[in-house]
C-alpha positions in Angstrom: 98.7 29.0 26.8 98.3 25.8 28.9 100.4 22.8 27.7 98.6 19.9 29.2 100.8 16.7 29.0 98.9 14.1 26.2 99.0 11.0 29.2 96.7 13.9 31.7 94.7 14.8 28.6 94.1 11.3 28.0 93.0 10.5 31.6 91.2 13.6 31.9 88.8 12.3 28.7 88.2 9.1 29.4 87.6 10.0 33.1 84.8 12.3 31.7 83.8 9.4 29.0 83.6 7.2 31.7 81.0 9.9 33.7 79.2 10.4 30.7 78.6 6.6 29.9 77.8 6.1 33.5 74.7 9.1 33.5 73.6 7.4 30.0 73.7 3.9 31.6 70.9 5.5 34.4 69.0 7.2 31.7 66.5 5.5 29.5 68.0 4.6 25.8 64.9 6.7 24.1 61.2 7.7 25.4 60.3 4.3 23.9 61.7 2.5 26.5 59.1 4.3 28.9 56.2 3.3 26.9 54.2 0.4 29.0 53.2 -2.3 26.8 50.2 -4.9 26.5 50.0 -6.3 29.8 51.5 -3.8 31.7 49.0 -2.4 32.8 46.8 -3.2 35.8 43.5 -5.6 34.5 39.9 -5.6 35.5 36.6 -7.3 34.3 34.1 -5.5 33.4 30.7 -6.8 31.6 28.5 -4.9 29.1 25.4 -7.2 29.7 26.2 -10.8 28.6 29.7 -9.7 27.3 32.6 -9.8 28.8 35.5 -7.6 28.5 39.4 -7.3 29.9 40.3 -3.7 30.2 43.6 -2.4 30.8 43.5 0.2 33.6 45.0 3.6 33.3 44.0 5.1 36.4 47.5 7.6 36.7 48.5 10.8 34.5 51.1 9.0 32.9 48.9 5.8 32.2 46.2 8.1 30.6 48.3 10.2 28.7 49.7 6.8 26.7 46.9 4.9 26.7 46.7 2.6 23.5 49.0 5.0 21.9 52.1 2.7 19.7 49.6 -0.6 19.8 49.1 -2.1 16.4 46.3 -5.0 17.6 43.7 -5.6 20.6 42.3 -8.6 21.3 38.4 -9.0 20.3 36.7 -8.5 23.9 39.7 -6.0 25.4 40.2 -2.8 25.6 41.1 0.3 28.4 39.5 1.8 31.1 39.9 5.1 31.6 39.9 6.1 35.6 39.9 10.2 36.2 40.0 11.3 40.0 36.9 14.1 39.1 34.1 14.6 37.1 34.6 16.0 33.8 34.7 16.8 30.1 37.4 14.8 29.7 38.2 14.5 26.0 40.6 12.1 23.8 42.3 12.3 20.1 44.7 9.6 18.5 47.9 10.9 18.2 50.0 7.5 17.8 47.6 5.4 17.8 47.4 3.1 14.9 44.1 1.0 15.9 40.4 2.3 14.8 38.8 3.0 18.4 35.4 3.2 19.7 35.0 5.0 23.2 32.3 4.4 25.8 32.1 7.8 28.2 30.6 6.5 31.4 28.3 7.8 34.4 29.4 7.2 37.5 26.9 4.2 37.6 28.6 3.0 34.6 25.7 4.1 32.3 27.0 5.2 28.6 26.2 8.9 28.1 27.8 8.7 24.6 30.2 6.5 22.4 32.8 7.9 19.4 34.0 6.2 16.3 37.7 7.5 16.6 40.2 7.1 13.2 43.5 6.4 13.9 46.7 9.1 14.1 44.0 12.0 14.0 44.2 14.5 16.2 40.1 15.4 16.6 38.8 15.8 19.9 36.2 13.0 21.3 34.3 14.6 24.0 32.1 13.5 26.4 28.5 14.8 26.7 28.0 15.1 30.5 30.8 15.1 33.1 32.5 11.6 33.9 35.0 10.5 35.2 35.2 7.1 32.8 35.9 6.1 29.7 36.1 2.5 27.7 38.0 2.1 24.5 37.3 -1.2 22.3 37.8 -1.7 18.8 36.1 -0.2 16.3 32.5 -1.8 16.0 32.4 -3.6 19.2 29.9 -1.2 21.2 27.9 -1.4 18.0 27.9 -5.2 16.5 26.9 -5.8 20.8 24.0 -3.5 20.4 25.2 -1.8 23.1 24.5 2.0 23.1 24.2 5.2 25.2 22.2 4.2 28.3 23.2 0.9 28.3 25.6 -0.3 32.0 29.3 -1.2 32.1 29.7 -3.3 35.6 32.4 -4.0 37.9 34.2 -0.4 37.6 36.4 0.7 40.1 35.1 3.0 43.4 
């Protein structure tokens, strides 16, 4: 057996305290501190015929993966734009999100090909009815108290 003086056996653990506090410092404190908030993300008008509407942009993986996951309120004419590089089924569900949803899947042209009531924390999937590659969450309602409905235009989308 290895006697190890106590003065080296100090030095020796708070040398490696002081590596392990330096490693945590780098690290995030908790996934949480990844998590973008409101106005974080990039912004763009868009218009839905007379209305106007600031979306929130998630045009990476990371972006769409959050989303408006861990938001509990949206203002009335906001919401998030969905931006996928190809054309397809893409579908969504509601894990962590606490805010009743309504989602726009739009044509390339920004024509809506279908829109889904989506209940919060659920975990059903919302799927598009044709390929796209966007999608426009609001609030609950909104599409619907604007009248606005499949075939209807979303302008000023990203190329």
């Amino acid at each position: 057996m290895i006697r190890i003086p106590r003065q080296l056996a100090a030095l020796a653990a708070s040398t490696t305290f002081a590596a392990i506090a330096a490693v945590m410092a780098l690290a995030p404190a908790s996934a949480a501190a990844q998590i973008k908030q409101a106005g974080q993300f990039p912004t763009l008008q868009l218009s839905a015929g007379m209305y106007l509407i600031k979306a929130e942009v998630a045009a990476n993986e990371a972006d769409r993966e959050q989303g408006l996951m861990y938001r509990t309120s949206m203002p009335a004419n906001a919401g998030m734009l969905f931006v996928f590089e190809q054309r397809a089924g893409h579908c969504f569900w509601m894990k962590n999100t606490d805010l009743p949803l309504s989602i726009a899947f739009l044509a390339d042209d920004g024509t809506i090909v279908n829109i889904e009531d989506m209940a919060p924390q659920t975990e059903d999937n919302h799927c598009p009815r044709a390929a796209v590659r966007y999608a426009l969450e609001m609030n609950q309602g909104w599409f619907k108290s604007k009248h606005i409905g499949p075939g209807a235009k979303i302008s000023g989308l990203p190329r």
